[in-house]
Each structure stands twice: as C-alpha cells, then as structure tokens.
C-alpha positions in Angstrom: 69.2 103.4 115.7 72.4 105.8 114.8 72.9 108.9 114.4 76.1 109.7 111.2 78.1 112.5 111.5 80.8 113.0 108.7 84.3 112.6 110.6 87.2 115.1 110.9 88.7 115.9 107.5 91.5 113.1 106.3 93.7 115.8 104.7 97.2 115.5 104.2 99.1 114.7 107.5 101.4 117.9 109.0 104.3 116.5 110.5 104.9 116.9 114.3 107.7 120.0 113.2 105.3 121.4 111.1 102.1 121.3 113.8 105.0 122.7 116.2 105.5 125.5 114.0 101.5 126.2 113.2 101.7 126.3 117.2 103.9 129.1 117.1 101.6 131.4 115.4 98.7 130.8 118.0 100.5 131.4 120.7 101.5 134.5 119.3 97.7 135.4 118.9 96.7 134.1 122.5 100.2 135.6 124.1 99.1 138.4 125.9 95.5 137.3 126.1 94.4 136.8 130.0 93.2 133.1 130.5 94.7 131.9 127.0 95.6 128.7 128.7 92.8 126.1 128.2 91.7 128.2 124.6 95.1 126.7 123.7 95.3 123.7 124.9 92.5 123.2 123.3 93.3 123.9 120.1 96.4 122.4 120.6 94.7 118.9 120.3 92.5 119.8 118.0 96.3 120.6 115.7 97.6 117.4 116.9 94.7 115.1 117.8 96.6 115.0 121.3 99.1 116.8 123.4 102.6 115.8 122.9 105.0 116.8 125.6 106.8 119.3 123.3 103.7 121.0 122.6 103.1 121.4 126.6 106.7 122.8 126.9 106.6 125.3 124.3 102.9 126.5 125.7 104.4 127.0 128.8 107.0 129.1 127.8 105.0 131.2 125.4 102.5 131.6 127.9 105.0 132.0 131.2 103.4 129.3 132.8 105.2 126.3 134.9 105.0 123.5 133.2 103.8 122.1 136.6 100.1 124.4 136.0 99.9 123.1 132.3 100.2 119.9 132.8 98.4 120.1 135.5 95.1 121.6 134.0 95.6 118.6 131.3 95.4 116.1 133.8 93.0 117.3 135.5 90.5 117.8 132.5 89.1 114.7 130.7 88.9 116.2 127.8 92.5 116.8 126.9 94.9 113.7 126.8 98.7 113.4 126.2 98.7 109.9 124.4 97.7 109.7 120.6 93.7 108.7 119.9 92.3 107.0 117.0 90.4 108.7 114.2 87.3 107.1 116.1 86.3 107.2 119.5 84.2 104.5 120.6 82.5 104.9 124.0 80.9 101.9 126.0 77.6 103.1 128.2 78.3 102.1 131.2 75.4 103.4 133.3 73.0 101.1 135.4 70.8 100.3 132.4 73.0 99.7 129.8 75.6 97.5 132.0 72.6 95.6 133.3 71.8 95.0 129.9 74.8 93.6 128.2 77.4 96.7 127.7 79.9 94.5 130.1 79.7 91.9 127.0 79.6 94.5 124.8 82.9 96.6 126.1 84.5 92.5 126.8 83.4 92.1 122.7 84.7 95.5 121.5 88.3 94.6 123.8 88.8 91.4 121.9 87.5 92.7 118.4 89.8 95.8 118.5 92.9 93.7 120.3 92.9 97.1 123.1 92.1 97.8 126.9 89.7 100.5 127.5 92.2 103.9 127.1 94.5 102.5 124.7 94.1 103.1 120.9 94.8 100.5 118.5 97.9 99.8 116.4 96.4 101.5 113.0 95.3 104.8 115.2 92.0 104.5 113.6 89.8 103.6 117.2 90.3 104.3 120.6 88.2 102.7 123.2 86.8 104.3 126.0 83.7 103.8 128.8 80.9 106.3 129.9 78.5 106.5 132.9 75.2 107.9 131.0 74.6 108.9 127.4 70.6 109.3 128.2 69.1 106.6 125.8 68.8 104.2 128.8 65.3 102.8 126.9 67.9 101.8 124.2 71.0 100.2 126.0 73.0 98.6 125.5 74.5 102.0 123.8 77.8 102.8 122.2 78.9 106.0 120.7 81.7 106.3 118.0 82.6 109.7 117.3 78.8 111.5 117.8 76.7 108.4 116.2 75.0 106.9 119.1 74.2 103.1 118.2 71.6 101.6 120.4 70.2 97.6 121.1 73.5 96.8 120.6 74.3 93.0 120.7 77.9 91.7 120.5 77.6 90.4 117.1 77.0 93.5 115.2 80.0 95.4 116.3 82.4 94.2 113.4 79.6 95.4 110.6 79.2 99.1 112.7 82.9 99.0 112.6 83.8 98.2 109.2 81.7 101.3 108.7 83.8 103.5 109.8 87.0 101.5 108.3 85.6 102.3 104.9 86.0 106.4 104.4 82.1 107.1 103.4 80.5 103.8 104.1 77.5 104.1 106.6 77.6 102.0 109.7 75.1 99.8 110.7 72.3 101.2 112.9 72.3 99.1 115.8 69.0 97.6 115.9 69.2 94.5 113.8 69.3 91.2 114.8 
C-alpha cells in the first residue's frame, strides 16, 4: 500500500545569487527577532533545498552569530544538511522488523539501482537515499518511504516501477504490494 503526496513545486530554478539575495530579505525580517536562528535555517533549505556554505556565512553575520554556533546547530540537527538532496528522498526502514524481513536486500537493491551509498544523492539530483530505525508499519515491512508515500511489502523487484513513478512528473508509483 502507498500513500501519494504531490511533490514540491518544479517551478523555474532561482540561481544560487538570486536565492542569496531572497536570503537577504528574511534575514532582515528575522534580524532583531530573539531565537531567529533555527526559523532561518530552516527556511533557508527550504530556499535552497540545502545549506550552502555561503548561505551559513551570510546568516551568521546578519544574525551576529559565530559561524562556529551556526554550523554547529546544523550539524547537530538531522534535519538540516549542507550537501545538495534529490527532489526525492527515499528512506530504507531499518528497524528490527523490517531488516529481518528483507530491507538489507532492499537498501543493497535501491544502492545498485540508484548507482549511490546511503547519504549521497544521485548524479540527476532527482533521489537521495537515506535509512531509518522505525516508520511504525512493522506488520508491513519491508517499508520504504519516498518523500511522505510510505510503500510497504516491498520486494526488490518492484523498486524500478515505484521509481519510475516518481521520474515521470504526475505518474503514480506503484503501491508496493504486488508481486
């Protein structure tokens, strides 16, 4: 079974300049603003779909932080990340249940089908792979999760067809319980 959620809009592409600029005028909103620093960073990625080292700098001086304390509260948050992710994020469960049955062949398959290691994003920047302890559909592991679609009973072999789905802008992706 999945769950399809529309992805992030595929508007026209702002250039890093631009995005750096666009920066500029929420920093001047979040400036004086106590605790700005993770509300930013936040949105930050959200501009750039990951936080560039110019970015980092320029928040730190707007918000008369060290650079040290910023790039420290992006390290130390999962969330944010400093190296560019694919359009898709595709999560391998791998909690007791699902590793026990088959996510270790399915994160192996998803490795050799998508030619990355697990934190790396591929060459087109449309997936980046990624594992997780627990999604909570332990009943249905193996589970993966691109984006928020949760596809469960996953067995190697289906993982081209779920994603070509997301290749093709509109196409469903398969559900994750067939043969």
């Amino acid at each position: 079974m999945s769950t399809r959620k529309s992805g992030p809009c595929s508007c026209t592409q702002s250039s890093e300049a631009e995005l750096l600029e666009q920066l500029d005028d929420v920093l001047k909103e979040y400036a004086s603003v106590r605790g700005a620093l993770i509300p930013v960073l936040q949105i930050a990625q959200a501009m750039f779909g990951y936080l560039p080292e110019a970015a980092l700098k320029k928040i730190s001086r707007r918000l008369n932080k060290p650079y040290s304390e910023v790039a420290g509260v992006v390290s130390f948050y999962s969330f944010f990340t400093t190296v560019p992710r694919g359009k898709h994020l595709v999560r391998v469960c791998m909690g007791t249940a699902c590793y026990v049955r088959g996510g270790k062949e399915i994160l192996k398959a998803l490795k050799e089908t998508l030619h990355v290691e697990v934190g790396e994003t591929t060459s087109d920047r449309l997936f980046s792979l990624d594992v997780g302890r627990c999604f909570g559909a332990c009943g249905m592991a193996p589970v993966i999760m691109i984006d928020d679609d949760v596809h469960q009973r996953i067995k190697p072999m289906q993982l081209a067809k779920i994603l070509d789905g997301y290749r093709e802008e509109g196409a469903t992706a398969g559900n994750g319980e067939e043969a």
